[in-house]
Structure formats: C-alpha cells, structure tokens
C-alpha positions in Angstrom: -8.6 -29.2 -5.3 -10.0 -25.7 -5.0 -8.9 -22.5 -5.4 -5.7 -21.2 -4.1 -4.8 -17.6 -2.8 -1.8 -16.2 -1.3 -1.6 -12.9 0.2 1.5 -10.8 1.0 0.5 -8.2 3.5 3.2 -4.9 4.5 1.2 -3.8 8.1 1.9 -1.0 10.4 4.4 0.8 8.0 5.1 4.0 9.0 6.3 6.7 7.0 6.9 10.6 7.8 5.5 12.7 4.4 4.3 15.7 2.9 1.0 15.0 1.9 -2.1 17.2 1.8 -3.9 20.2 1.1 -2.7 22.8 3.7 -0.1 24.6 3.7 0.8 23.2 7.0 1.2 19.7 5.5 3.3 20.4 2.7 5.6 22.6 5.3 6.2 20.4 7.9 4.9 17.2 7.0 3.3 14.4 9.4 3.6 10.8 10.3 1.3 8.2 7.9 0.8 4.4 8.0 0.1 2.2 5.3 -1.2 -1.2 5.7 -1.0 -3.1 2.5 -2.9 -6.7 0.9 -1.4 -7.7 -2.3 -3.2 -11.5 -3.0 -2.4 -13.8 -6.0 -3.7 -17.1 -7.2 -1.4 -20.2 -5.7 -1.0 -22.9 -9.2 1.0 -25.6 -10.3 3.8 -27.0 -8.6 3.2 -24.2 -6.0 -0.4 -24.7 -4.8 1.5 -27.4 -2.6 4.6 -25.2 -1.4 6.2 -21.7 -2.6 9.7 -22.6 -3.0 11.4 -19.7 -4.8 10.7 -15.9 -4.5 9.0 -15.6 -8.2 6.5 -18.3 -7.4 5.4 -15.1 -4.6 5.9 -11.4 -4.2 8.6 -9.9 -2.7 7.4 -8.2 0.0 10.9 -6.2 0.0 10.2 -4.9 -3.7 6.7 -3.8 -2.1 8.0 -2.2 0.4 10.4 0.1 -1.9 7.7 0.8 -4.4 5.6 1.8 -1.8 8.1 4.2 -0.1 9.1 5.4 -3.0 5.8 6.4 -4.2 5.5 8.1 0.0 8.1 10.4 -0.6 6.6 12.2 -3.3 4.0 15.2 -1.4 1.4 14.5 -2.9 -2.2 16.9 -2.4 -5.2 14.3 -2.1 -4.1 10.6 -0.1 -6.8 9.3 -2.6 -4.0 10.0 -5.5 -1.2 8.0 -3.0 -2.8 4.4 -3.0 -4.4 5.2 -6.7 -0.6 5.3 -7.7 0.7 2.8 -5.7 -1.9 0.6 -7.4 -0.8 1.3 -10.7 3.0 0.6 -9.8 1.8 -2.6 -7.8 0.1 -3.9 -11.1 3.0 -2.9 -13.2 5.4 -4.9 -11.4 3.1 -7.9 -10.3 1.5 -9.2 -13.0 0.3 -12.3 -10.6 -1.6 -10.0 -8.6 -5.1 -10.0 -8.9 -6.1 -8.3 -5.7 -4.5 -5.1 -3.8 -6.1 -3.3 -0.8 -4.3 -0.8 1.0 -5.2 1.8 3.9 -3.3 5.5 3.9 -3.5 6.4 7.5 -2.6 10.1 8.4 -1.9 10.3 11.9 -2.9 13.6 14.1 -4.0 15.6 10.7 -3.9 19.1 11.0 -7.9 20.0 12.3 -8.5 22.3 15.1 -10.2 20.2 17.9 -9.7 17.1 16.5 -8.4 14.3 17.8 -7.8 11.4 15.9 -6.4 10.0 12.7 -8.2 10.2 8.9 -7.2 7.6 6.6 -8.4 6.7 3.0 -8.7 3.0 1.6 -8.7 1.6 -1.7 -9.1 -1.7 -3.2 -8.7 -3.0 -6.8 -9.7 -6.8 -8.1 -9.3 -8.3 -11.4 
C-alpha cells in the first residue's frame, strides 16, 4: 500500500511584529510572513479518507499558536520558528515533519532593498 503523508500548510501569513536586534525594530515594528509545512503519517481507516478533524491538524489551532508565539518581540527570527517548533510538537504529537520560513519584509538596512527571512525544518 505504501506510505502515506498528509501535510497541512498555513502560506502567505502575514503578521506585523517587533522582532530584531535594532532599536528600530523593537520601536516600531515591521511586517513578516510565515509560511508554514506541518506533515503527518496518513494510517488506518484514514489512509483512504480524513473524516474527522483529529484524524488531521487543525490548521486553525496552527494558526493561533503561531500568532501567538508572533506577538512576542523577540531578538533573533532564528529563536521565532525554534519556538514555534517546540509548541507545534507539543500540541501535535502526529507530526513528524515541520518546516517553516520567517520572512521580514523591508528590514531596516541602509541601501537595501529586499526582504531577509530565516528557515527551519525539523524531522523525526
């Protein structure tokens, strides 16, 4: 039959924070994106169909740990999807695979142009 995998992706979420180093970040914050993989192996009755929300991962409870976890300024974005990691794992014991991308839009570097973004991924 073959291995199974189901992944819940949050894409394109955009949150305004107070992350970083500078004084400048911490004042007035800046817009960041987070795109988010959480994957799971699909068994039993549902490797043929996900009927019920705990045979998946709510991608609503993803969604609140993961702006929950924004709204705390934090120095280094490395820290950010570190953490949200940890809480993913916590609450998901299904999940066996988590990558997510911390996008800061329009950082704070004279004559730059652009956006820096950190990504992190964890497998069991």
């Amino acid at each position: 039959m073959g291995k199974r995998t189901m992944q819940v992706k949050l894409e394109q979420v955009t949150f305004y924070a107070y992350h970083g180093l500078y004084p400048v970040e911490t004042k007035i914050g800046g817009f960041f994106v987070v795109d988010l993989t959480v994957a799971f192996p699909v068994q039993g009755e549902a490797a043929t169909t996900i009927h019920s929300l705990p045979q998946s991962v709510d991608y609503v409870s993803l969604y609140t740990l993961v702006k929950d976890r924004m709204a705390v300024a934090t120095p280094l974005l490395e820290t950010v999807v570190m953490d949200i990691t940890v809480l993913i794992r916590q609450a998901f014991s299904q999940v066996n695979f988590i990558e997510i991308k911390l996008t800061k839009l329009n950082p704070p570097i004279p004559g730059f142009q652009g956006n820096t973004a950190v990504q992190y991924s964890w497998e069991s």
